[in-house]
C-alpha positions in Angstrom: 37.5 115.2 65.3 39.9 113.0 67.6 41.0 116.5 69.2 37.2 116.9 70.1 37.2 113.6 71.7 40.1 114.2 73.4 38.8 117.1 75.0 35.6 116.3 76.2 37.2 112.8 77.2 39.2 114.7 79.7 36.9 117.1 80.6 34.4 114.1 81.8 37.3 112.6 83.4 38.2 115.5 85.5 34.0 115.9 86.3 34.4 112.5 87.6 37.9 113.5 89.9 36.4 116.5 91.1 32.9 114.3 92.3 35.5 111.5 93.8 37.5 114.1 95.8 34.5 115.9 96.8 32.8 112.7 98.2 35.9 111.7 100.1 36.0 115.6 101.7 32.3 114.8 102.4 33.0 111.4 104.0 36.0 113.1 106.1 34.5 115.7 107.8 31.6 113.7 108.7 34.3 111.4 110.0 35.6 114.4 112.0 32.5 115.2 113.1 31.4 112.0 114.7 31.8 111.9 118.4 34.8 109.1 119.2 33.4 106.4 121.3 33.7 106.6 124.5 36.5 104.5 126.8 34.8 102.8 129.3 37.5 103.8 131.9 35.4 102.6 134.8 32.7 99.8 134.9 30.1 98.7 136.9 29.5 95.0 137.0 26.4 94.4 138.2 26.9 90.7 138.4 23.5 89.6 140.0 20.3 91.4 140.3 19.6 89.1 143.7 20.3 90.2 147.5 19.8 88.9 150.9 19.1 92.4 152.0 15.5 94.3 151.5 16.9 97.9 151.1 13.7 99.9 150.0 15.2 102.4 147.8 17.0 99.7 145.8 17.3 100.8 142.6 18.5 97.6 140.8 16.1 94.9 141.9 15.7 90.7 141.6 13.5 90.6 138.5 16.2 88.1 137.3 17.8 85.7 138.8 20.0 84.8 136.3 24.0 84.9 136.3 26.5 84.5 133.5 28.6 81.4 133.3 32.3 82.4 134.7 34.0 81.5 131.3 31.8 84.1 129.6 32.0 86.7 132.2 35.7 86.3 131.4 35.0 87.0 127.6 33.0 89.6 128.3 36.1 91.3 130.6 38.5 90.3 128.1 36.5 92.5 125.3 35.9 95.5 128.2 39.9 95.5 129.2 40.6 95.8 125.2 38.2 98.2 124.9 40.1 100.5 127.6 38.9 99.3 131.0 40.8 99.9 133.5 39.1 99.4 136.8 36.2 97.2 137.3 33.3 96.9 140.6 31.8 94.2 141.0 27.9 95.2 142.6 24.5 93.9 142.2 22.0 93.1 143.9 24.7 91.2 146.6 27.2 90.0 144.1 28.6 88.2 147.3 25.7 85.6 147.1 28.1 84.3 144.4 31.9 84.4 146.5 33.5 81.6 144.4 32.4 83.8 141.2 33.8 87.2 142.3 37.0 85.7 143.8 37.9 84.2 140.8 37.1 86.9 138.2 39.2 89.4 140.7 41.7 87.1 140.3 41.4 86.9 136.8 41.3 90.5 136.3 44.2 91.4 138.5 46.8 88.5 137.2 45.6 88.2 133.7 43.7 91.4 132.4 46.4 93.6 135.2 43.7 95.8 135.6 44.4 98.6 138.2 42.3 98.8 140.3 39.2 95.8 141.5 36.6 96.5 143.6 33.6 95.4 145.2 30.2 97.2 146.5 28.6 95.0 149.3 26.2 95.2 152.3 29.3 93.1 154.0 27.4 90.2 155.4 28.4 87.8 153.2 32.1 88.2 153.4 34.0 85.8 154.9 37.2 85.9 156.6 38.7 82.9 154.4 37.4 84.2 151.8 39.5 87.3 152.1 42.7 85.2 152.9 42.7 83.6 149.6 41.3 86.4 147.3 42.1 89.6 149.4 45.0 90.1 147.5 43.3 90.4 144.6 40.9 93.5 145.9 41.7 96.9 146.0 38.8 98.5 147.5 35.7 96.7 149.2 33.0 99.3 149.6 30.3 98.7 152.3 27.6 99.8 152.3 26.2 101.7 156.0 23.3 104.4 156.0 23.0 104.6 159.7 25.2 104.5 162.9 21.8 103.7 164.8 21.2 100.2 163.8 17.1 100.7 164.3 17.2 103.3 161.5 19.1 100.4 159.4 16.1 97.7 160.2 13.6 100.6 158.8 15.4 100.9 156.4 15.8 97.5 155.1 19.5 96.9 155.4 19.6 93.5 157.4 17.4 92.8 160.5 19.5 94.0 163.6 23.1 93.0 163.6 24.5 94.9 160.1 26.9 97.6 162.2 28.2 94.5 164.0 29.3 93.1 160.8 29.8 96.1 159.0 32.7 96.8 162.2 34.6 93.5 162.2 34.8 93.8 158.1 36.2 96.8 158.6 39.2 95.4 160.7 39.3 92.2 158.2 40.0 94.8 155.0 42.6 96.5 156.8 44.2 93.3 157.7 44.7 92.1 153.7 45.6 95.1 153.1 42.0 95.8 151.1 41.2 99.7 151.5 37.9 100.6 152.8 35.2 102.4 151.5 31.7 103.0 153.0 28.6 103.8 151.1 25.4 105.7 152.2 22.7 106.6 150.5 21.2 109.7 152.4 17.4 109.2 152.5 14.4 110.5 154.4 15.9 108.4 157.6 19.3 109.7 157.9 18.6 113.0 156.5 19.3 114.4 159.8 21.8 112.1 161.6 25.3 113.2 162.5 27.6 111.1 161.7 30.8 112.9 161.8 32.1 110.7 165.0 31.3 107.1 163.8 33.4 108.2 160.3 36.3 109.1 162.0 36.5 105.6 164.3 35.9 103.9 161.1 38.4 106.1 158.9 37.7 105.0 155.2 39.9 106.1 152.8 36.6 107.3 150.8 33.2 107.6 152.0 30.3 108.2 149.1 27.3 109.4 149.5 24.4 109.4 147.7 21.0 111.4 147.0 18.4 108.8 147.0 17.5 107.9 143.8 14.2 106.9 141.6 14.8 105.0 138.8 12.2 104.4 136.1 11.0 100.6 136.1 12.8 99.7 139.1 11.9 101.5 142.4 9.4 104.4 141.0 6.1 103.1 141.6 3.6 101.0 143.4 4.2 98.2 140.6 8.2 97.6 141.1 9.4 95.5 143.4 10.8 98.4 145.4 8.8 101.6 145.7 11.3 104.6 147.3 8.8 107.2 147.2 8.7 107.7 151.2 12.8 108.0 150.9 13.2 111.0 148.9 14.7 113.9 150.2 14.9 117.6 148.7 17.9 118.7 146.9 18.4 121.4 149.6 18.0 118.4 152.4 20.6 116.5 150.9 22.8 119.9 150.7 22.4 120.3 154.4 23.5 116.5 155.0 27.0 117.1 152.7 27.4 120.9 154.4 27.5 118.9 157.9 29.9 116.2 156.8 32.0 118.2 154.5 34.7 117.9 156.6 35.0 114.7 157.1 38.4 112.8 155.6 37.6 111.1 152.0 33.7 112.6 151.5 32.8 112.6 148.3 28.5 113.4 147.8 26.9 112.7 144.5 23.3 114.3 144.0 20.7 113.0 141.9 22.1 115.0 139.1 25.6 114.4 138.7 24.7 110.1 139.7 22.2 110.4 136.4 23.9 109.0 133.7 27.3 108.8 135.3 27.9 105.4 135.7 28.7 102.7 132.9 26.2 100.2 134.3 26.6 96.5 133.0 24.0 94.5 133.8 24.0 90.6 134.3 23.7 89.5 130.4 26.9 92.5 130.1 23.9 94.8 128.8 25.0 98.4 129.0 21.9 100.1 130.9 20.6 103.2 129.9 18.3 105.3 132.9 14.9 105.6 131.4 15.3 103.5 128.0 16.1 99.9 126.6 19.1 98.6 127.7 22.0 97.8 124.4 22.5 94.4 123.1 25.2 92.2 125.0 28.7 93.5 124.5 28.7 89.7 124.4 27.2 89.3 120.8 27.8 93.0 119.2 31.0 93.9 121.0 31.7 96.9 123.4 31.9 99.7 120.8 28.4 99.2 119.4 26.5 98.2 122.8 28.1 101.1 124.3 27.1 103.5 121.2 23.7 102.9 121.7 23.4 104.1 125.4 23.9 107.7 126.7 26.8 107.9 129.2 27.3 111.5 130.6 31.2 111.1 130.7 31.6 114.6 132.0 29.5 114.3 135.1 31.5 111.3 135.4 34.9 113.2 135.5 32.8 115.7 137.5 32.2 113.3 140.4 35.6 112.2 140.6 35.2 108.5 138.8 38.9 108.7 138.4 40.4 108.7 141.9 43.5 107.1 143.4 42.2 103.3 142.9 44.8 101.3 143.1 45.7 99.7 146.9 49.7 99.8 148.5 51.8 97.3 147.4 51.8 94.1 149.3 52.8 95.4 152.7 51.8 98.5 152.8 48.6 100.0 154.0 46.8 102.8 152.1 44.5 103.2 155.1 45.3 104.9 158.2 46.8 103.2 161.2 45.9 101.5 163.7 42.4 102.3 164.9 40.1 102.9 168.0 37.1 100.9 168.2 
């Protein structure tokens, strides 16, 4: 009798190993199986939703005006760097409405996080020359923003109200005095479509000059009820194709369609929300933490490898100039 109960003792014993082991096999190759999260190598810190300028395809537009405190910003970069960060835009809106802000988080980044590369996306009217003296050094790459070499194309537009190529020149000369490397932005819309601007790029010899397929985003510049509507902007795939086929050539082009800017871009927004095109933005990475804010939104990282997102980012050491030399105005 204590043989039987021996026996069937063990036998329910190994029944209960065998369920134990095959739970844990369950559990680790559903472990296996779950995509890793994502690094965000590359965000975009759109600091303010507010701007002096009235661009009319903006596509991140003032319904806020609201703006983090600097010592949470700071948290909130502190969680990003630890997460894998490793170069950080600031953009908005204007995010140089705010100068005191921005200089002070580059600096923070650049002494305390040692990020590699800081950068800023700006229509350049705000940026002072003192301003550059004391935070300059803390910038790698200021990207302007220009869509036209015809300055009445640039008032049609939106982007300022008759003197923006002015500024957009002597800013040009001010980067490449710190040592900040230049970048120019344009967003290729029903305005430029056709304008050449092969000569004006190569006075101005940026180190990178993106262009972009106008873009509609849901809730923001898609409709009669947003506070931008870029309907009359569009242009065709096949228009913007002609546009990159005539400036291919040009030094440091890089052209992002509609398709490969979808998605692309890790997009934080000014309560550090990760956006997400065409759904509800995550929670702050402020209250749940990168990992699980960025888990909840869709980020296309290989259209973002696709585009080039990683690129030579980093500026010349003190100096040194990454740009080209001296230039012609």
């Amino acid at each position: 009798m204590e043989f039987f109960i021996i026996v069937v003792t063990l036998a329910a014993i190994l029944l209960i190993l065998s369920a134990i082991r095959a739970k844990v096999q369950k559990e680790a190759q559903q472990q296996a199986q779950k995509p890793a999260t994502p690094i965000p190598v590359s965000v975009n810190y759109h600091l303010t939703r507010k701007c002096n300028y009235e661009c009319g395809f903006c596509f991140h537009t003032a319904k806020t005006s609201y703006i983090l405190p600097l010592e949470e910003a700071k948290k909130g970069l502190v969680l990003l760097k630890q997460a894998g960060m490793r170069k950080l835009n600031f953009a908005g809106g204007e995010p140089m409405l705010y100068p005191k802000f921005v200089g002070e988080l580059a600096q923070y980044c650049k002494t305390e996080l040692q990020l590699e590369s800081v950068s800023i996306v700006t229509n350049g009217s705000l940026v002072k020359p003192k301003w550059l003296e004391k935070f300059g050094c803390y910038i790698d790459i200021m990207a302007v923003s220009c869509d036209s070499f015809d300055e009445a194309t640039n008032v049609r537009i939106g982007r300022g109200k008759g003197a923006h190529l002015a500024t957009f020149t002597q800013l040009r000369a001010l980067c490449q005095a710190h040592g900040v490397r230049f970048k120019v932005n344009t967003v290729v819309n029903r305005y430029n479509v056709d304008e050449d601007m092969r000569a004006p790029l190569a006075a101005l010899a940026p180190f990178r000059w993106k262009c972009f397929q106008v873009l509609l985003v849901h809730g923001e510049n898609d409709s009669a009820d947003t506070l931008r509507h870029a309907a009359r902007f569009v242009v065709s795939d096949a228009e913007f194709q002609r546009f990159c086929s005539r400036h291919a050539a040009c030094p440091g082009f890089v052209p992002e369609s509609n398709r490969l800017m979808k998605d692309s871009y890790l997009i934080l927004d000014e309560y550090m929300r990760f956006l997400d095109a065409g759904s509800e933005p995550s929670r702050s990475i402020l209250e749940v933490g990168v990992e699980e804010a960025l888990g909840s939104v869709y980020w296309d990282e290989s259209s973002f490898v696709q585009r080039g997102g990683i690129y030579d980012w980093t500026k010349a050491p003190s100096g040194e100039h990454g740009d080209s030399g001296q230039l012609e105005w």
